[in-house]
C-alpha positions as CSV (number, residue, x, y, z in Angstrom):
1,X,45.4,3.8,-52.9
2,X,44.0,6.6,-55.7
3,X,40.8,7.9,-55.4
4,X,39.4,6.0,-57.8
5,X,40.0,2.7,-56.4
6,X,38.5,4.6,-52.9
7,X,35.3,5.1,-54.6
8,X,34.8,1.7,-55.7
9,X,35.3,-0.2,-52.7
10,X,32.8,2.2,-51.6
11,X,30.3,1.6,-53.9
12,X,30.8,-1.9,-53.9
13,X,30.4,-2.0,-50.0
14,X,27.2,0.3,-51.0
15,X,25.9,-2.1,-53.1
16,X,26.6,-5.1,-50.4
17,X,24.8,-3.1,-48.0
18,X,22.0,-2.4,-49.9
19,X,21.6,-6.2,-51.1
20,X,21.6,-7.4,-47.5
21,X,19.2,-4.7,-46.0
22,X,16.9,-5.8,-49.0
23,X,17.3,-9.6,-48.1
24,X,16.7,-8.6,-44.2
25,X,13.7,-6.5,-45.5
26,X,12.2,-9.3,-47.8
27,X,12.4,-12.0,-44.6
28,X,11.0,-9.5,-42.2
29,X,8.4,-9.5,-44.6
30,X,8.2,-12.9,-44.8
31,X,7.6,-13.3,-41.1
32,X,4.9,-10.6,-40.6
33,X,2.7,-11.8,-43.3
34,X,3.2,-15.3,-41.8
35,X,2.7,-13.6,-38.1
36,X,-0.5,-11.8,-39.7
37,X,-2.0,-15.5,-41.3
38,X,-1.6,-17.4,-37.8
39,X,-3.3,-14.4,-36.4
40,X,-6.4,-14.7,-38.4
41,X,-6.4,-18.2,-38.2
42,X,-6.7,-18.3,-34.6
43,X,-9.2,-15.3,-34.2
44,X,-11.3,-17.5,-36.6
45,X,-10.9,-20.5,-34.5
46,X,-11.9,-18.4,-31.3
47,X,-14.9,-17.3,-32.7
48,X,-15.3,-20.7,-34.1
49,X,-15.0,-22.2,-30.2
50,X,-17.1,-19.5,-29.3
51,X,-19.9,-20.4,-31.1
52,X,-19.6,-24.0,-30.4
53,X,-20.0,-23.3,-26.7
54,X,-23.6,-22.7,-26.0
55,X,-25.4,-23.5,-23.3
56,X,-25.9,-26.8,-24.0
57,X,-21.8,-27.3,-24.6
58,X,-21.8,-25.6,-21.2
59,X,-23.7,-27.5,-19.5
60,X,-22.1,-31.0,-20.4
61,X,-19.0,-29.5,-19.6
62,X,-20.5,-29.0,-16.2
63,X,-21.4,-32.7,-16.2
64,X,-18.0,-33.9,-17.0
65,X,-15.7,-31.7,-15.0
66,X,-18.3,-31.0,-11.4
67,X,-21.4,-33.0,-12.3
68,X,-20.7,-36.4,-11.1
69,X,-19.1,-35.5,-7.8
70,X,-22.2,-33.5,-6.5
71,X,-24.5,-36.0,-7.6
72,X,-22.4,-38.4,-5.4
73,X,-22.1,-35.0,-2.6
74,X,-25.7,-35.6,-2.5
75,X,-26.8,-39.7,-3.1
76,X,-24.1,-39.7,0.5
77,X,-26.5,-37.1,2.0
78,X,-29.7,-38.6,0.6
79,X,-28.4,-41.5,2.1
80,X,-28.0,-40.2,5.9
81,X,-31.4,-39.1,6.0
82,X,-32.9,-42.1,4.8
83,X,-30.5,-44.1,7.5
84,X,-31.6,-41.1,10.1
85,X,-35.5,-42.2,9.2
86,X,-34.9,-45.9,9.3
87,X,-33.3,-45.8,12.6
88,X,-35.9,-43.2,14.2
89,X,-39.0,-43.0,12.1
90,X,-40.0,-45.9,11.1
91,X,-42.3,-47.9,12.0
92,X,-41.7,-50.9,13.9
93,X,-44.7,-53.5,14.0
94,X,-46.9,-50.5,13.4
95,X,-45.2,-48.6,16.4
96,X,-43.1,-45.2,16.6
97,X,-41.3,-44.0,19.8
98,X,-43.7,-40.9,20.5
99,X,-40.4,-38.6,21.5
100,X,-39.2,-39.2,17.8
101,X,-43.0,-39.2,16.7
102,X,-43.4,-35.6,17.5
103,X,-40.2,-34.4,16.2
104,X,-40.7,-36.2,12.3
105,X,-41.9,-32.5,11.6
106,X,-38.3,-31.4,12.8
107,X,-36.7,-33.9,10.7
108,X,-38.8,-33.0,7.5
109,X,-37.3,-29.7,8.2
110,X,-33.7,-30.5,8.4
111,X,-34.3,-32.8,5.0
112,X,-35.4,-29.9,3.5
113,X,-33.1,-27.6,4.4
114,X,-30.3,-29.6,4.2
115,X,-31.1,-30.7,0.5
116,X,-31.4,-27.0,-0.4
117,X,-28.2,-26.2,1.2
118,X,-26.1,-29.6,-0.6
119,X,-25.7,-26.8,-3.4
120,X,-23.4,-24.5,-1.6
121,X,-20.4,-26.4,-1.1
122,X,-19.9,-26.6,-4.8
123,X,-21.4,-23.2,-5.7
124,X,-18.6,-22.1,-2.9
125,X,-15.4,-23.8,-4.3
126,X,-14.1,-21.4,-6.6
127,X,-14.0,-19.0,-4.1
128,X,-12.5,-21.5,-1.5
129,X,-9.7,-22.3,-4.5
130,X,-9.1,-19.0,-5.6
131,X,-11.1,-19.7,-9.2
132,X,-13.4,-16.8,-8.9
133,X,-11.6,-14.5,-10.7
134,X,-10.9,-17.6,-14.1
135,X,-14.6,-17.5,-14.4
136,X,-15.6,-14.4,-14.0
137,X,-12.9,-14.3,-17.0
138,X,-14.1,-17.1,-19.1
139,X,-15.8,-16.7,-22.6
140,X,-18.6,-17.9,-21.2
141,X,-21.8,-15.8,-19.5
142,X,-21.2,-15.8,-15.5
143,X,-25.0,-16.3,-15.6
144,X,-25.1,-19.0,-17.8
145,X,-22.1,-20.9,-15.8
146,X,-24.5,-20.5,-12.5
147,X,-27.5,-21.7,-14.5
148,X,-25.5,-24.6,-15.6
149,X,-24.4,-25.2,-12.0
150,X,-27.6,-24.8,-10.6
151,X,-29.5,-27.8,-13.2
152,X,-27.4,-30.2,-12.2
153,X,-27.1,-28.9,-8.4
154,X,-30.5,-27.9,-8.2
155,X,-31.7,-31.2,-10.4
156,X,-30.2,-33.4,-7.6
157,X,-31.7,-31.4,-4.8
158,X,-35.0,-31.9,-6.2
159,X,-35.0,-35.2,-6.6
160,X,-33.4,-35.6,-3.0
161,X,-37.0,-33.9,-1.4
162,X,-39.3,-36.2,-4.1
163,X,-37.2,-39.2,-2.3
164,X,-38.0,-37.8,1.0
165,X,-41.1,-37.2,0.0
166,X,-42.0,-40.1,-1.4
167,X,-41.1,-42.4,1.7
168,X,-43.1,-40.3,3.9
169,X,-46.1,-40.2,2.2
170,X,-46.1,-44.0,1.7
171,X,-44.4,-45.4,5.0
172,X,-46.0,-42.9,7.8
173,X,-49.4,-41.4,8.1
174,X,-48.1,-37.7,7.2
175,X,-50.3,-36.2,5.5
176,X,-49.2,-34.3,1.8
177,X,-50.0,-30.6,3.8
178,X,-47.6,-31.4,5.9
179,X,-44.8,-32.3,3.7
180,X,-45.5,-29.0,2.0
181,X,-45.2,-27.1,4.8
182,X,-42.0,-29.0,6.8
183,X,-40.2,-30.2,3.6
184,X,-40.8,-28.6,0.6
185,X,-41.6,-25.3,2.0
186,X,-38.5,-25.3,3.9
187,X,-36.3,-26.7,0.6
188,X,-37.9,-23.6,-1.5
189,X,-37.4,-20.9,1.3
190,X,-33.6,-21.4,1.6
191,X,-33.6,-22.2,-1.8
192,X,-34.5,-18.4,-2.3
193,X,-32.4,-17.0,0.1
194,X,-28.9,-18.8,-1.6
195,X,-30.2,-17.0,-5.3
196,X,-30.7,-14.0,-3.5
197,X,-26.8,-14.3,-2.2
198,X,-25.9,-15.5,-5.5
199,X,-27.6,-12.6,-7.3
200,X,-25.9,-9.9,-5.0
201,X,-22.3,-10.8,-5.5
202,X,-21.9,-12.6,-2.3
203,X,-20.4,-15.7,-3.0
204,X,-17.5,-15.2,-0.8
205,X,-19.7,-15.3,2.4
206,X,-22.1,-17.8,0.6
207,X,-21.5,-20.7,2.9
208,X,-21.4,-18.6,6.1
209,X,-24.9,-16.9,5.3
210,X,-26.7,-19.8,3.8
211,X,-26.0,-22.0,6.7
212,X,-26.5,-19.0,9.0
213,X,-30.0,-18.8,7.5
214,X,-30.9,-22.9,7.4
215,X,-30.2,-22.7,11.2
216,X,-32.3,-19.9,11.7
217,X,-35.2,-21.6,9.4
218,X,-34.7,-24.7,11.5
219,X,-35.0,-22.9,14.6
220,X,-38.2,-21.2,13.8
221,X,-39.7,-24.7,11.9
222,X,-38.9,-26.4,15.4
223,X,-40.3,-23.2,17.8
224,X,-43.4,-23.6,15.0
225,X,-44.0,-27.5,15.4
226,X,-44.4,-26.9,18.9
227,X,-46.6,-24.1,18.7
228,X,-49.0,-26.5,16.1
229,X,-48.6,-29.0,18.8
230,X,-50.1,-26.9,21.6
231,X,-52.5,-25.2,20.1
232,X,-53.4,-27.7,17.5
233,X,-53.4,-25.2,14.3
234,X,-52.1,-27.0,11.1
235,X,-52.2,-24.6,7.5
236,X,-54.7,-25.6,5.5
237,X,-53.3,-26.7,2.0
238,X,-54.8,-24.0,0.0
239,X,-52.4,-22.2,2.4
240,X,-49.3,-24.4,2.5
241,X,-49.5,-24.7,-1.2
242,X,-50.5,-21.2,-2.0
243,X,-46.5,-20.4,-0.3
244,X,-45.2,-23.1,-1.8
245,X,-46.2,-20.7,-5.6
246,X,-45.0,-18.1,-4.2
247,X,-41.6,-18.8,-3.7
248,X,-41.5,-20.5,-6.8
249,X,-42.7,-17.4,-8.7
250,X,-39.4,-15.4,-6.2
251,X,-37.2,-18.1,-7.8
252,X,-38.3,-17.2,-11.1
253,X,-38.2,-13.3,-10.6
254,X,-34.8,-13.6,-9.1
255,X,-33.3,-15.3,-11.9
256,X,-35.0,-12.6,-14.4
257,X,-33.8,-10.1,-12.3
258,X,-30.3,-12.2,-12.5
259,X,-30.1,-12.1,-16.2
260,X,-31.2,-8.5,-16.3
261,X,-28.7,-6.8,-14.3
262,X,-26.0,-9.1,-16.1
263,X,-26.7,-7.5,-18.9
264,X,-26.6,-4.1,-17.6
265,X,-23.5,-4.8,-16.8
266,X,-22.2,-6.1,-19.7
267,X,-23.6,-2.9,-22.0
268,X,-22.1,-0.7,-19.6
């Protein structure tokens, strides 16, 4: 083999070279501007689901997925205290066994407190199934995911205490100072106490302190409705409803101080 046929095999094996790099080059291409299109297209759908999902998106998701089962959590619990006031409470002939009669102020109590606190269970589950972390994760404001939760739990819990309410005021002869003072003071007061929890990162322990401090608020509502009894002193209701404000305004202030430190954080 000459030289000269050497340097055509070369070129020609060159030439095949360069024609396949250039058809490797040209799909390579091909596939990153395809890889590039698919990108934008889904950023653009992101932001697309991202804007879609506003609170009011939020909070029908809330319905859907959580919503139901604690509105059935709570109609079960609304139930045992009304079946806890039939069978004790009420009045028979126009009659009411005087050891239950002096401890309806008790039970007003528990109602209360036991309303406020049918919120943990489901403000605790993503902790209790290792979902904390997905949230905290999601697109979605942690403090708008609570305020959803907290409509449709705290909606419920509400109307739990007007039912109570309601069948006190017009079945016994309680008085509406008292059922601000035992029930809906009670409600608002641990209310409170589960936002403050909420509010300083403490969901982990959330079940453990809010039932630590319904127990204590049930022990002091108790040790009070016998003090009242022996001594006679009842609040006044410019009293019992001027506390009943109050920690409605702490609600309030909580919540702004909620949304206020959330966005700290976020801008930091």
């Amino acid at each position: 083999m000459n030289i000269f046929t050497k340097r055509k095999q070369t070129e020609l094996w060159l030439r095949e070279g360069s024609r396949r790099e250039k058809m490797r080059t040209a799909v390579d291409g091909e596939k990153a501007d395809r890889t590039v299109l698919l990108s934008v297209q889904a950023y653009k759908d992101m932001l697309g689901r991202k804007r879609s999902l506003n609170f009011r998106g939020l909070l029908l998701r809330q319905v859907r997925y959580t919503g139901w089962m604690v509105w059935l959590w709570q109609a079960a619990l609304f139930l045992g205290i009304m079946a806890v006031y039939h069978v004790l409470f009420r009045p028979v002939d126009g009659n009411v066994d005087v050891f239950f009669y002096r401890r309806f102020q008790d039970f007003l109590c528990g109602a209360g407190i036991l309303s406020a606190w049918s919120s943990v269970p489901f403000l605790f589950r993503s902790y209790r199934w290792n979902m904390a972390e997905v949230e905290a994760a999601s697109r979605c404001s942690m403090l708008y995911l609570r305020t959803a939760q907290l409509l449709l739990i705290g909606g419920g819990a509400v109307l739990m205490v007007a039912g109570v309410a309601g069948t006190t005021l017009l079945q016994t002869a309680v008085g509406a100072e008292e059922v601000g003072a035992y029930l809906i003071f009670p409600f608002l007061l641990l209310g409170s106490c589960i936002l403050h929890f909420l509010r300083k990162g403490r969901t982990a322990f959330l079940l453990r302190d809010s039932s630590a401090a319904g127990a204590v608020l049930l022990a002091f509502s108790m040790v009070w409705s016998r003090i009242s009894r022996e001594t006679g002193y009842e609040p006044g209701s410019l009293v019992v409803w001027s506390m009943c404000g109050v920690l409605i305004l702490v609600w309030g202030y909580q919540i702004w101080m909620w949304k206020k430190e959330e966005n700290r954080w976020n801008l930091a």
